[in-house]
Each structure stands twice: as C-alpha cells, then as structure tokens.
N, C-alpha and C positions, 0 to 999 in steps of 0.2 A: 451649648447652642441655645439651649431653650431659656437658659437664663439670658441671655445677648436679646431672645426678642420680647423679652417681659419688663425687661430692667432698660435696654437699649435702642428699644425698636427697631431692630434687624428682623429681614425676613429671613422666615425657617428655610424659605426655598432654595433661597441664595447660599445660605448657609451650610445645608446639607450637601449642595450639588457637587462640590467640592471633595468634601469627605468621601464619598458614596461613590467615585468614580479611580479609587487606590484599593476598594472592596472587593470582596468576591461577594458575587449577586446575592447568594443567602445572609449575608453579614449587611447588603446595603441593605434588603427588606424588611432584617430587624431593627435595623438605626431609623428604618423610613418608621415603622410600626410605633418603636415607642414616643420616637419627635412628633409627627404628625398625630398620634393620637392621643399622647400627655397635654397636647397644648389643646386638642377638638375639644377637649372633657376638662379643663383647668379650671374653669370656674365653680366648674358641679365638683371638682378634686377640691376647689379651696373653698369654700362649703363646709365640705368635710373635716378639713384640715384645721380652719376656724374651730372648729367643737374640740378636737382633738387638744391643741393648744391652752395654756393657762392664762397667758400674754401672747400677742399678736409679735411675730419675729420684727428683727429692724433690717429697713431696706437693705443693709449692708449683706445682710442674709440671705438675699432672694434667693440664693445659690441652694439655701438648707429646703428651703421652702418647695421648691422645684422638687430636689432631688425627692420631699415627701409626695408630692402630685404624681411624681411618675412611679414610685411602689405603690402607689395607691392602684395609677394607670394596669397596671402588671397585676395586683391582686382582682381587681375589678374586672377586667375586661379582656386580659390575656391568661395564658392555663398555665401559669408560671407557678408551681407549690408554694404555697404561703411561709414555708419556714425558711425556703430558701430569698424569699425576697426579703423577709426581717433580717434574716443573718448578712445578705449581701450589702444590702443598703444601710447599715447601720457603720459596717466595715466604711462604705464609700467615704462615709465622712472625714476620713481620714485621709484621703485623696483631694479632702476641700481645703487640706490644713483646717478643717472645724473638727479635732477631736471630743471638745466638751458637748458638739450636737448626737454623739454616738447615743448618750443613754435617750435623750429626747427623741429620735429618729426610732430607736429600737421601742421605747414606750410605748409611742403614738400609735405603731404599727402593730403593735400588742392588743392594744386599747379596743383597735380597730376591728379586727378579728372577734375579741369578744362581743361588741356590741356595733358590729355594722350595720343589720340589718334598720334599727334605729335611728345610727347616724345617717344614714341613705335616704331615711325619710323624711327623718329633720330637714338635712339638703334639701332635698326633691319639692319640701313644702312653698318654695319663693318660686316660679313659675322660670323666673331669669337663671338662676343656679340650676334649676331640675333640665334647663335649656344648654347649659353651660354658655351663656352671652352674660355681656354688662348689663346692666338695668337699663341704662340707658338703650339699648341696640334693639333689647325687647319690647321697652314701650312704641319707637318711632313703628319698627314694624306693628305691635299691634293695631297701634293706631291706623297705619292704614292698610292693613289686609290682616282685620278681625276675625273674618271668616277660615283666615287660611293661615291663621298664628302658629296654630300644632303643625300643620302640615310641613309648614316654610321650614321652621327650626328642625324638625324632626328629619327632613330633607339634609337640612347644612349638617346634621351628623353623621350621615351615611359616607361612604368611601366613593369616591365618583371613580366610577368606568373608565378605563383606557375606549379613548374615542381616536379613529383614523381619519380623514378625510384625503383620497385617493385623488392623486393629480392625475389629472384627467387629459395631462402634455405629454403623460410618459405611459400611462397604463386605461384601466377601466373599473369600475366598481367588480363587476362579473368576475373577469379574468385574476384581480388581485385576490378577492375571496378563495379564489379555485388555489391560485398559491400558498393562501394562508395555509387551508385545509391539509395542501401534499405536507409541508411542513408541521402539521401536526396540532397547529393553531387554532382552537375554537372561535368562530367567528358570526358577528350576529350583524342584520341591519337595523341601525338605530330608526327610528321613528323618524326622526327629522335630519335634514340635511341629503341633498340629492346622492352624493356621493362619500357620504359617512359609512364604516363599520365600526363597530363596539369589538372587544378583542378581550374576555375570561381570560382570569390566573394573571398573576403575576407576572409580569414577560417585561425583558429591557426592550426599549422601544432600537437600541440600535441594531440588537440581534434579529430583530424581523427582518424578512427577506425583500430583498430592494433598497434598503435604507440610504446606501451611500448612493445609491443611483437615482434617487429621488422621487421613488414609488409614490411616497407618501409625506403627509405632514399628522402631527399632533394635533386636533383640532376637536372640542363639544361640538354636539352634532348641534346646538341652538347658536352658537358661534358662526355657523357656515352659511347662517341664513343672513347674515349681512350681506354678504358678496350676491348672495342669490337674487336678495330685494333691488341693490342697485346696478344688477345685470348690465354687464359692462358691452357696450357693441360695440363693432370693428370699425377704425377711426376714431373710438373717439377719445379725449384727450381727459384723464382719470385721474384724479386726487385721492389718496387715502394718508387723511390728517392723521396723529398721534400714530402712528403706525405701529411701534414696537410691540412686541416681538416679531410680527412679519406675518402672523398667519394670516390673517386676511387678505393681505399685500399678496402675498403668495396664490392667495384664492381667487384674486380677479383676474392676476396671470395667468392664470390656469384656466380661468372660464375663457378667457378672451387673449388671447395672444398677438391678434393686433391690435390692439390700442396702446396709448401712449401715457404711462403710468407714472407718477409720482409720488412717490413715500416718504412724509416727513415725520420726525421725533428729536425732541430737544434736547436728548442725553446721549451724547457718543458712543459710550458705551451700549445703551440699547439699541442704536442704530448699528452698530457692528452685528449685533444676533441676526437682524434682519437683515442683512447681507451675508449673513453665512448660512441662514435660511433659505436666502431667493438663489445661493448658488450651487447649497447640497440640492433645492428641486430644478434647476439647470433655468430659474428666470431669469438671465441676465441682461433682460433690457427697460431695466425699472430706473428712473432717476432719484436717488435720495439726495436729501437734507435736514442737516440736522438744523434745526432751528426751533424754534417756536411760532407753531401754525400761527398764532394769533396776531404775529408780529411782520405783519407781510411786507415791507420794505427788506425783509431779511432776505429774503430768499422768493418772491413771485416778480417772474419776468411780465404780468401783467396782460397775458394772454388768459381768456378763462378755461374751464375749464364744465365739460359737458354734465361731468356726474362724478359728488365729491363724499367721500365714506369718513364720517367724524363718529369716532368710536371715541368718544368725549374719556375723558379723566373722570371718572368718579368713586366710589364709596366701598365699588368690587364688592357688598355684599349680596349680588347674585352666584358668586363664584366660591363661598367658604367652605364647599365640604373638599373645593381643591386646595385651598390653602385657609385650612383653620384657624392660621395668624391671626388673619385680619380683624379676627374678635380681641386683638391685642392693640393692631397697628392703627387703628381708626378710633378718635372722638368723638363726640356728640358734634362738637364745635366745628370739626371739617364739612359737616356736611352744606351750613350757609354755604363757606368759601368757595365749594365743588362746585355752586347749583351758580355761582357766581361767574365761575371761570369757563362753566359749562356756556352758559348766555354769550360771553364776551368770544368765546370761540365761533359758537353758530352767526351772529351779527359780524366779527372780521369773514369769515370764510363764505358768507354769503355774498361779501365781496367780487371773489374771484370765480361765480358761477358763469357759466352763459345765460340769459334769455333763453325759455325753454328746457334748463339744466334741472338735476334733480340733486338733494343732498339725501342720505339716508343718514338720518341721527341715531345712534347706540350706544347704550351704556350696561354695563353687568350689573346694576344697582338693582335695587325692588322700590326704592322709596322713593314715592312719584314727586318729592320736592326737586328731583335730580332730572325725572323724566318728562310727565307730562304736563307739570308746571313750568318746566323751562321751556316745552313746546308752544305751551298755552301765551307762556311771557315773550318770547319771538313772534310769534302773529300776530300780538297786536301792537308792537313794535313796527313789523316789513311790512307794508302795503304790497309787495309783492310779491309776497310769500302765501301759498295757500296748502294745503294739507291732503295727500292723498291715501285713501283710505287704504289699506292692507287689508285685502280680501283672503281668507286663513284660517284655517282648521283647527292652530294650533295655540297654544297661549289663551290671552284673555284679551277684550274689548277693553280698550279702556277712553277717557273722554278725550286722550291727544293718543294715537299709536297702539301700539298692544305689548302685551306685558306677560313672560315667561315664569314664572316662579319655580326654584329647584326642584328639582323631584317632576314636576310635570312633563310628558314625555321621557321620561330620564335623563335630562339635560340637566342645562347650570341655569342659572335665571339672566334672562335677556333681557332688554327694553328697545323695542323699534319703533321710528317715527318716520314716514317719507315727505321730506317739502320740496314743492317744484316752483320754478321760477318764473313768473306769470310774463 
C-alpha cells in the first residue's frame, strides 16, 4: 500500500479502508499505525535511509526502500525490540521476491542501531526532513506563516482526534455525551464547532452507540464552522458546490431542515458516499448532482439560490496530520492550477446567487495563494461582490477572511471567507 502511494499516487485512505474492514479491530490499529505513520515520517525515514545507503535504490525498488522506512518507522517511533525488527524485515524481502535486498536491509538496520543517534541529526539538520515535508511544501508554507513554520509542521505530525459532530434532527450535544459516558466512552467538548465532541482511545466509529441511526457524523470541529457561518434559514433555497464526502451537506440539513438543499460533486462515486451519508443521518430531502459546479448548463435549472457553501478543491494541506499522504500526493505545480480552478468556480457560482445572497468560501489549505488571494482576485473582478467581516474568537485575521492553522484550537486548518451579493 504505501508503496501504491509513493510510486502511484494512490491515497492511503482508500487504500486501507478496504483492508481494515476483513480485520479484527486490534489488527486494523496496527495496519492503521504503521501505514499512517511510515508515510507522516517518510521523508525524515529517507533522510536516514539516504546516509545508510552506498547508491541511491532504482525506482523499480521503491518496494525495498519503503519496506526500510517503515523498520525504521517501528525502531523509531513504536516499542517494537530492535532485534526482532532486523530479523523480521530482512526475512520480508523475500516476500518481495527481492531476496539479494536481505543482506542490504539486515545491514542498514545494523548500521542504524549503531550509529542512530547521529544519523537522526544528520537528518534533523535540513529543516524539510527534520519536518518530514518536501522542500518544496516547507518553503511555500514558511514563506507565508514564518512565525508559525514549527508550530504548523509540528501540528501536521500529531495524530488528529476522533471529532463527532451530533445531528442535531435526531439527538443533542448534552444527551449524546450522557450516552457516550453509560457506554463507557471518554468524551470531551472541543473548542470549536457548536455541536462537536472529541472522543479518547481508539474506538471504531461504527461501534458507537446511535451509528446506524444516525446520531452522528465524523466531522473536525473547524469543518463544522462552514455550515455555521452560512446558517442556513427556513425557505430558503441552499447550494453546497463540491459537496463530497457529504459532511457538510449533512450539517446544513441538520441545522435547517427546511430549506431546499442541493449537493453537487463531479465524481459518481463520491457522490454515492454523500448519499449513503445523508441517508445513514435520515436527510432524505437533499437534491444531488453529479456534475461539475463550474459548468452550469449541466445541471442549474436557473433559479438562484439564497446561500451557496463552495468548499473549493484545494491543496488539503490544512488537513495532513488526517492524511499524511498528501506530503506525497501534492506538487509545487498544483498549487497555480488550484488557485486557478478555485477563481473559475467562485466567478461561474456567483452566477447562480440571488441579490442579497451570501456565498461562504472554504478551503483546508494554509497557503493564502489559494485563499485570500483568490478572495482578493474576485473583488476586483465582481462589482458586486463585497466581503463580510467574520467577527471570531477563533483562527487569525487575515487581509481577505480568516485563517485556522492545525493544532490551533485542536482542529485541522481551515480558510473562511463570507461574500454577499450587493
């Protein structure tokens, strides 16, 4: 698997979700432990692995290369005895049909042990490796949130928290807590998000009590504050562009249950999540289509719409300590194309506002080429677009919207912007 997202660029999420669901829970925790956490630490692993090596492996080897990241992963970071991870992983090689990697595997991890404490520092000494990012991912961010460079990175290493957000059609923040608790469930309120809890330990999200009845949804508490900002009211007629996975879709059903919702996303298959989402929480009166927002002859009957939730396509490196991939899955070069397709969406879907209407712009990004430069790049494009301030405790000011960085509140990193339609 972790060779599929390095060599492939397959997501780990997808990948594992699969596996992990033929597991008994303790078996899925350590498949979740060493994928998620060989790939958080791969850079700072190959680093390492770089010094250890005489010649650099050939792509065809990623397979060998990996399998050394993740004994590294296990000697470093998990309490796995050192003799048992050289004996095992050197054996492994031979499950790659790479039996000539057995002595180079067993060496390296020899090597390593004797002289880690140096190789660690060697590593540690390039700011990007001791981060475990690309060079590139480290300079964009320091360049623009210098002040908060350690902080950000040191945030996207951490494990992020099971976050709940309680539908609020079937239950109550209060009352669900109280059930957590009979059931034996540590339960905290997060910081942000009206009806968020946090939930300690390891737990499968389906074994919580209410699941299939649709207590709740999977949701960061900084996530919940979309649906909060363009508070949906009764009558009126709601957009929420790029929809997939459905949380938030699910979140304005839940704030508002009369209004008249539509959820679009361009890929069928993510469009089916979102409907098996809005029906495990009992929303069944949401209109999807799958299309692409931007493309409005596809799919808008040409009526507008009062208040429209574009949770833009972006760069998702607000969200990496949930999917540590994306220090794999993302370019330097995506980010023009994103801040690109991000503009062309806000300009088509202003289209379809009403007079008086409001849009809430979002993205999980940190790097304000995506956020309040596209904000910046829309005003003075719409004459009739103007900017309402987010009056908030939380996040940071920033010169279009405000801006969450990981770890702040213990959330993911958000970007919100509100435009209303003059």
């Amino acid at each position: 698997m972790l060779t599929s997202v390095v060599k492939d660029g397959k997501s780990l999420g997808e990948l594992i979700r699969s596996r992990q669901q033929s597991m008994e829970a303790r078996e899925a925790a350590r498949l979740q432990e060493l994928t998620y956490g060989t790939i958080r630490w791969s850079y700072r692993l190959d680093a390492v692995v770089a010094q250890l090596l005489k010649k650099p492996l050939r792509n065809k080897d990623t397979d060998v290369k990996v399998l050394l990241w993740q004994a590294l992963y296990e000697i470093i970071y998990m309490r796995t005895p050192d003799y048992a991870v050289v004996s095992s992983y050197a054996t492994l090689t031979n499950k790659l049909r790479k039996g000539w990697a057995k002595s180079l595997v067993n060496a390296s991890l020899r090597e390593f042990l004797r002289s880690r404490d140096q190789l660690l520092k060697n590593a540690d000494s390039k700011p990007a490796a001791k981060h475990s990012v690309p060079d590139w991912l480290f300079n964009r961010v320091n360049s623009d949130w210098p002040q908060q460079t350690d902080e950000y990175f040191t945030a996207c290493n951490q494990k992020a928290p099971l976050v709940l957000r309680v539908n609020t059609q079937r239950s109550n923040r209060k009352d669900y807590v109280a059930l957590l608790n009979d059931e034996g469930a540590v339960a905290s309120l997060p910081e942000l998000g009206n009806d968020s809890i946090a939930i300690e330990g390891g737990v499968r999200v389906e074994a919580l009590p209410g699941f299939e009845d649709g207590y709740f949804a999977v949701q960061d508490s900084a996530a919940q504050l979309a649906a909060e900002l363009l508070d949906p009211q009764a009558g009126e007629r709601v957009l929420d562009a790029c929809a997939a996975p459905g949380g938030k879709t699910a979140h304005l059903a839940s704030l508002q249950a009369d209004i008249r919702l539509t959820a679009i996303d361009n890929e069928a298959s993510r469009l089916n999540r979102v409907q098996e989402n809005l029906r495990r929480l009992q929303h069944n009166e949401v209109t999807l289509h799958c299309a692409d927002a931007g493309e409005l002859d596809s799919w808008w009957d040409k009526h507008p719409f009062n208040a429209i939730l574009l949770d833009a396509p972006c760069s998702a490196l607000g969200v990496m300590r949930r999917h540590p991939d994306i220090r794999w899955l993302r370019r330097d070069s995506d980010i023009d194309a994103l801040a690109d397709i991000q503009l062309g969406l806000l300009q088509s879907l202003w289209q379809t506002l009403a007079a008086g209407g409001r849009l809430v712009y979002v993205t999980c990004s940190v790097l304000r080429q995506e956020n309040e430069q596209v904000i910046a790049a829309f005003l003075t494009r719409q004459p009739d677009a103007c900017e309402v301030d987010i009056d908030a405790a939380w996040g940071q000011k920033c010169q279009h919207g405000r801006q969450i960085l990981p770890g702040q509140h213990n959330s993911d990193g958000f970007y919100y912007a509100i435009l209303a339609k003059q």
